[in-house]
N, C-alpha and C positions, 0 to 999 in steps of 0.2 A: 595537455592534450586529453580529449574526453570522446567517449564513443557515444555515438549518436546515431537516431533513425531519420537522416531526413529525405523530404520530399524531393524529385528528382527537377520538380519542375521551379525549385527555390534554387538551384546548382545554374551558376555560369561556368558552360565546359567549353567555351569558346577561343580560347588565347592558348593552350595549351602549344607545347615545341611540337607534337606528334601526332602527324594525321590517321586515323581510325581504319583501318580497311574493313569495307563491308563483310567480306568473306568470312573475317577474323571474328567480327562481333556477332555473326549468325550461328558460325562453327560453335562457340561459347555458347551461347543461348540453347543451341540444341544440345548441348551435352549437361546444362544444367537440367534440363527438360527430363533428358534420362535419368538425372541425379536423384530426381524426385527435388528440385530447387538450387539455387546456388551456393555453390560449397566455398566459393573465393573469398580472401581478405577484405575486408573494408575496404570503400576507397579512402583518398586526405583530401580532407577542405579545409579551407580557411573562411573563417566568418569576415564578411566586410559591410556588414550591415546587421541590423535587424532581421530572424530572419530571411538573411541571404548569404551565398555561399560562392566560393570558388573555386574550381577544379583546379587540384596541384598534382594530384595522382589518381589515377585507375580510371586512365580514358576508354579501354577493353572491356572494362567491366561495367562502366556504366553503359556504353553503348548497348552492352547485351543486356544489361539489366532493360532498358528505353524496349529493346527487340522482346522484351519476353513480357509484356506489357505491366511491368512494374512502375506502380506509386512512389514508390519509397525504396532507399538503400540504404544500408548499414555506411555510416562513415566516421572517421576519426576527424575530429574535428580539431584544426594548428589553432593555434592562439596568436591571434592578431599582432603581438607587440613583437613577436617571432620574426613573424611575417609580412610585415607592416609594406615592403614594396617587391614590385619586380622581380626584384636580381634574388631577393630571399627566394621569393617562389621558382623562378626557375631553378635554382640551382637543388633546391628541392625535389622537383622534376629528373633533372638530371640524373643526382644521386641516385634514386629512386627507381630508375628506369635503365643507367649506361648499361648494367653488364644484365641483365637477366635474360634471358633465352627466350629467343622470338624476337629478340632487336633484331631487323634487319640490317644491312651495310651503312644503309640508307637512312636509318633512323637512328644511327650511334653517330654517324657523319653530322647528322642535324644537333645530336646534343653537343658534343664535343667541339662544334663551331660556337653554339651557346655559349658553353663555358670556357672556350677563350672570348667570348665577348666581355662575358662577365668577368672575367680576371682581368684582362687592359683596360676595365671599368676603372678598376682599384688599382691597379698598378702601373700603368700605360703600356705601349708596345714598348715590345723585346729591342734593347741596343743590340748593335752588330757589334762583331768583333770577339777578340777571346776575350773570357770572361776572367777577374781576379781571383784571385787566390779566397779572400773572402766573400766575392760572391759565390763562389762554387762550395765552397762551406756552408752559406747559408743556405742554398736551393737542396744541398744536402737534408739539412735538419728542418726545411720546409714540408721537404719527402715523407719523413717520418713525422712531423705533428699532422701531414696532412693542410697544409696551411700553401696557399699558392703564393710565393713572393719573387719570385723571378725568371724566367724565361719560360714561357708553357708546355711548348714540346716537349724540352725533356723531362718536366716534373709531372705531365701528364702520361706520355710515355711508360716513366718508372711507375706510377699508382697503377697503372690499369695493365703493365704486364704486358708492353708491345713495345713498336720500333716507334721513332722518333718521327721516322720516314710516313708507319702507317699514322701518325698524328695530324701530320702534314698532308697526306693523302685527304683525310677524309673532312681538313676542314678546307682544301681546296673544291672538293667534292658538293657538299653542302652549299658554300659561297657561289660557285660557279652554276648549279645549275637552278631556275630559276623554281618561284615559288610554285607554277601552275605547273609545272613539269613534274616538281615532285610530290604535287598533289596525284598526278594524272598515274605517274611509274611505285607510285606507294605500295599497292595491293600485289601490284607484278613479280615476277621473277628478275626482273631486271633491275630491283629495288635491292637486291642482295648479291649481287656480282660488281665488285667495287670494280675491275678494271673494264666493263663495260661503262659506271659512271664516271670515274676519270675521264672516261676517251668522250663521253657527253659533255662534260663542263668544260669542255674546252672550246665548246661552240657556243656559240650568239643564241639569244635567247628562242630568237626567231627560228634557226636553223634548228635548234632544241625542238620545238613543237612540232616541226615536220618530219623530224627523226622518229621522234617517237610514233607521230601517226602512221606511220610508214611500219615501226615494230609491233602498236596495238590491233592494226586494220584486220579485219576477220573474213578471210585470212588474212598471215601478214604479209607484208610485200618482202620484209625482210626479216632475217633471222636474227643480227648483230647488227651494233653500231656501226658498227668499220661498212657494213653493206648496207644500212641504209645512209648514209655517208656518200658510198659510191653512185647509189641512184640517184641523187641532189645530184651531183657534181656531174654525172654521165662520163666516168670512168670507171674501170672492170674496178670488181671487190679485191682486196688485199689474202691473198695465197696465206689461209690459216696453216701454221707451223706446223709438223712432227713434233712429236714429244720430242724426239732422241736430236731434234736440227735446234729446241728451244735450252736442252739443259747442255747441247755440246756449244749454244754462244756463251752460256754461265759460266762452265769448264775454261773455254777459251781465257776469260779473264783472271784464273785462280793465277796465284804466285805459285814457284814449283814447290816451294814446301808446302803447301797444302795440295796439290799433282800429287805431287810422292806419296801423303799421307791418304789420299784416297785410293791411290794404284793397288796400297798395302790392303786395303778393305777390300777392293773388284781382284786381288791376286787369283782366285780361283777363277772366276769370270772367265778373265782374259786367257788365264793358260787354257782353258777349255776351247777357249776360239782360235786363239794358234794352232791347239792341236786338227780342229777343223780343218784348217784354213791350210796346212800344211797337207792333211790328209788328203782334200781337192786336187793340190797342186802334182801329189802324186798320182792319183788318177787319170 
């Protein structure tokens, strides 16, 4: 890898997993502006030509670099034998990008669908069923080389430090809702509220684009999915919960050892509320 000045207008930034928001690449520009110039990391290219280049990393930063009417950026340049296809380059990408701060829902949902694509490249889809003894040993020591060799949810799961569940959320999330939709919802607030794009990707493509027109419209006609849902359909919106009506259906389902074990933690709570509650009743 070597650092390099090149030309912006020599960079194919076109294929990349992660669409740009304007907002994002203006905010940047204008704080480089104040910086007295930009203070960011290189972006990564990869050479595939003469002369010519491919964007692997720093889609943020070249767009602001583009907005702040720069020629040239700083870039690290991969080395093609590295790089040589695809799956390199995304996973690249991926890397590069899953956990940093300012990924939205939205745009971790997009890599993490990637890289199960990339992994049943190389290894096919996940068998059902329980898994042997040595395979669960090796997905084990897969864990710790970092090397993906069997079932993705839970080896991606374990790397990144969440539930198996939110693995599955977000590559149902990403698959399900289509690709102009999440061009359209990138920039939004609605791009980082996962149970707002679950309750999306579970609609038709078609259904998707009048949802969203319906929450972009200026004003919008709706505030949530669930309500512009209702206006398609011409029945009333869905009666948003209480806090205390959402965590007493969680409670409902606990085992009583884990009842008892939190009863022991609200002890004080609750005797405070009896004593209310008794106090009332003498009144």
């Amino acid at each position: 890898m070597q650092a390099l000045t090149v030309k912006i207008s020599q960079i194919d930034a076109t294929r990349g997993l992660r669409a740009v928001s304007d907002a994002w690449a203006q905010t940047m520009a204008e704080e480089a502006q104040r910086d007295g110039g930009p203070k960011w990391q290189p972006i990564d290219v990869v050479e595939v030509g003469t002369g010519k280049y491919r964007l692997v990393d720093g889609r943020r930063r070249l767009a602001a670099s583009i907005r702040l009417g720069l020629d040239e950026v700083d870039a690290r340049v991969l080395t093609a034998t590295e790089y040589a296809d695809e799956a390199a380059i995304q996973l690249h990408e991926i890397k590069a990008n899953m956990l940093q701060s300012g990924v939205t829902a939205l745009e971790r949902a997009v890599y993490l669908a990637a890289w199960k694509n990339l992994h049943e490249a190389v290894n096919g889809p996940a068998r059902r069923g329980r898994k042997s003894a040595a395979e669960l040993a090796q997905n084990s020591a897969a864990i710790q080389s970092g090397e993906f060799v069997g079932a993705f949810s839970p080896l991606a799961a374990a790397t990144l430090g969440i539930s198996e569940r939110s693995v599955q959320v977000a590559v149902q999330v990403a698959r399900g809702i289509s690709a102009t939709v999440q061009a359209r919802i990138a920039p939004t607030p609605l791009a980082d509220t996962m149970s707002e794009l679950l309750l999306l990707s579970g609609e038709t493509a078609e259904r998707q684009e009048r949802i969203v027109g319906l929450l972009l419209a200026d004003p919008p006609s709706a505030l949530h999915v669930a309500e512009a849902i209702a206006i398609i359909d011409r029945v009333p919106a869905p009666r948003q919960l209480e806090m205390w009506e959402t965590v007493y259906g969680r409670l409902s389902k606990l085992p009583d050892t884990q009842l008892d074990r939190l009863f022991d933690q609200m002890a004080p709570a609750i005797e405070r509320w009896l004593a209310a509650k008794s106090g009332r009743k003498a009144a």
